[in-house]
N, C-alpha and C positions, 0 to 999 in steps of 0.2 A: 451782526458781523460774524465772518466766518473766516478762518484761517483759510489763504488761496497759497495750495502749491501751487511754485512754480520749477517744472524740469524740462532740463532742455536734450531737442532730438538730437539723436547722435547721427553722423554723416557715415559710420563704419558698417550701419546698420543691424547692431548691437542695441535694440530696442524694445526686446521681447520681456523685458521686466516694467518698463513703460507703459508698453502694450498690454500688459495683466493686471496694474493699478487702474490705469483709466478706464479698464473694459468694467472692470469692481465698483468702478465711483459709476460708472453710467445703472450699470445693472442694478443698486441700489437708490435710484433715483436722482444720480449726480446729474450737475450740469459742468461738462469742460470747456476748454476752447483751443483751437490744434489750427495748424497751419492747412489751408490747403492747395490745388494747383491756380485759385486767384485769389481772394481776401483769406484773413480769418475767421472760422467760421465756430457760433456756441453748436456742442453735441451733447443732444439727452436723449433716452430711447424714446425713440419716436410710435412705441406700444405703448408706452405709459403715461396717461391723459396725466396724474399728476403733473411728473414732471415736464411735458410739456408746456404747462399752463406755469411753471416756474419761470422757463424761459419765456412768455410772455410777460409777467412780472418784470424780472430783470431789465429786457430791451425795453421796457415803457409803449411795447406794443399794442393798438386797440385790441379789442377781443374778437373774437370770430374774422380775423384776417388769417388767410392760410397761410403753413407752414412748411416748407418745400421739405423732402427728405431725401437721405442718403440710402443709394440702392448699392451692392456689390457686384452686380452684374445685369445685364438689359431683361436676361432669362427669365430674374424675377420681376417682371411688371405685368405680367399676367396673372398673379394673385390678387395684388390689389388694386387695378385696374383693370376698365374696362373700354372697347373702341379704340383697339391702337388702327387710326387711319392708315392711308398709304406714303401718305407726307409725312406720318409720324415715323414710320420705317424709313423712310430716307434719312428722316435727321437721325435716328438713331444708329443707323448703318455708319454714317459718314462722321458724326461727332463725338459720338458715344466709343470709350470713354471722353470725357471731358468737360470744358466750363459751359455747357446749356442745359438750363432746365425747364423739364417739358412738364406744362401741363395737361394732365388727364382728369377724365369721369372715375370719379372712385367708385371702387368696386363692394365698398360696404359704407351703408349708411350710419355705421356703427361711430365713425371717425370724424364726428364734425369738430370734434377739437383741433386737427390735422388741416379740415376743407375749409372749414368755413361754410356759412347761406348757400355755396356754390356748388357744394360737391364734387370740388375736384379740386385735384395732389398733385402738387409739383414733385418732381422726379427728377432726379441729378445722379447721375453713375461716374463717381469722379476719375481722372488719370492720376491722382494723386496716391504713392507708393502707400503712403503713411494712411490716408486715409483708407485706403483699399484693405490692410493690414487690420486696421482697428475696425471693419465692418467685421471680416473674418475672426476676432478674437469674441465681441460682444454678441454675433449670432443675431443679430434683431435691426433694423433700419434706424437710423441716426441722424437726427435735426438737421438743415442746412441751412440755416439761417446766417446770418453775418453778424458777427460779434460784436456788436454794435448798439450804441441807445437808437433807439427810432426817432431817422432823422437827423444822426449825426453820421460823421465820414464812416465808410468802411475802416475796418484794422487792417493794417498791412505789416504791422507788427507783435511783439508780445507787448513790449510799451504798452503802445496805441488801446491793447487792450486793459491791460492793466488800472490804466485809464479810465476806463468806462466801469469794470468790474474787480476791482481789486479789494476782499473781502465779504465777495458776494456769489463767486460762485466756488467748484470747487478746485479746480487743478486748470494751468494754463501752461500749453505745450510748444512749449518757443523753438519756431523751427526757422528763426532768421527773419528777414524782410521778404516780403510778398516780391514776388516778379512783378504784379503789375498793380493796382490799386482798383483795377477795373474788376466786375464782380461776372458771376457768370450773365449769358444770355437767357432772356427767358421766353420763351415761344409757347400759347395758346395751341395745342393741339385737340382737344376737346372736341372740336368739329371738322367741317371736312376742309374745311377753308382756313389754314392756318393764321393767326397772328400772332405780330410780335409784340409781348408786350416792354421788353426790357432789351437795348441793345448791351451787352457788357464785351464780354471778349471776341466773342466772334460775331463780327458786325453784320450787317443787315442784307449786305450786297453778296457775300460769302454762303450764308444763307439760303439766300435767295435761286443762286446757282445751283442749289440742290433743289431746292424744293421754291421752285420758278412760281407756284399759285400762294407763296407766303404772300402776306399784306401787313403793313404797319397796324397799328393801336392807330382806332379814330381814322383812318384813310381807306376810301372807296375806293 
């Protein structure tokens, strides 16, 4: 058991001493948990296979299931990905920033702690201020997982989370109740025929009106 701060975000946005703890606890191998623009989501640098495989621990996650991450702009996914289609470019023109997250071919085989058997990364460029702010402070791509045991509800709160991890991980950034309980969308971009595997905020038909060749998980 480990002592869990808990501090909460300021709405004046007076958060830059905030922003310089958490970015310390990540950069030293912390795992936090911060609000974002749909669930709660754990953050640990997503460079660092330790602590990744921490936050597998905690959520009671299988091992080699992949780990989606937080990017601070589209710019970079051309590092570590490879094969952005043309359907990938539409969602990302039209939803990015925001709750979808795209899967791609990683671009190094160095990362199966991240891929998974599959080799390939989920990608999330969030609209969330708070979280955009803390990519910017820690310099390095940031877990997007949902604060959560694997297989229980999403958090939608600091409670919620508290819940699940109170003395286990290390700091918990209470930014109020989630707007919605629903978690981002996840779409298969990998190949040239997009699918969706996860409807969460932006639903399937919305989607779709962008990128008209998307196809459900499991449907011909």
């Amino acid at each position: 058991m480990i002592k869990t701060e808990i501090l909460k975000l300021s709405t004046d946005n007076r958060n830059k001493p905030l922003l310089q703890w958490a970015a310390e606890l990540i950069r030293s191998g912390g795992v936090i948990a911060f609000p974002t623009e749909t669930v709660y989501a754990l953050g640990a640098d997503a460079m660092n296979e330790r602590a990744v495989q921490r936050v597998f621990h905690l959520k009671k996650r299988m091992s080699g299931k992949p780990v989606a991450i937080f990017l601070p702009k589209s710019e970079d996914l051309k590092k570590i990905v490879k094969g952005i289609t043309p359907s990938a470019s539409k969602l990302i023109k039209e939803f990015w920033p925001g709750p979808l997250t795209l899967i791609f071919k990683s671009r190094s085989d160095q990362m199966t702690y991240l891929t998974g058997k599959e080799g390939k990364l989920g990608v999330r460029v969030s609209s969330s201020k708070f979280v955009q702010s803390l990519l910017i402070e820690i310099r390095t791509p940031l877990t997007a997982t949902s604060a959560n045991l694997a297989g229980k509800p999403e958090p939608v709160s600091a409670e919620q989370v508290l819940s699940y991890f109170d003395g286990k991980i290390d700091l918990v950034i209470n930014g109020g109740s989630s707007y919605t309980a629903m978690p981002s969308s996840v779409v298969d971009v990998s190949e040239k025929i997009p699918i969706l595997l996860r409807e969460g905020r932006i639903p399937y038909e919305k989607l779709k009106k962008v990128a008209p060749e998307l196809k459900r998980k499991n449907k011909k």
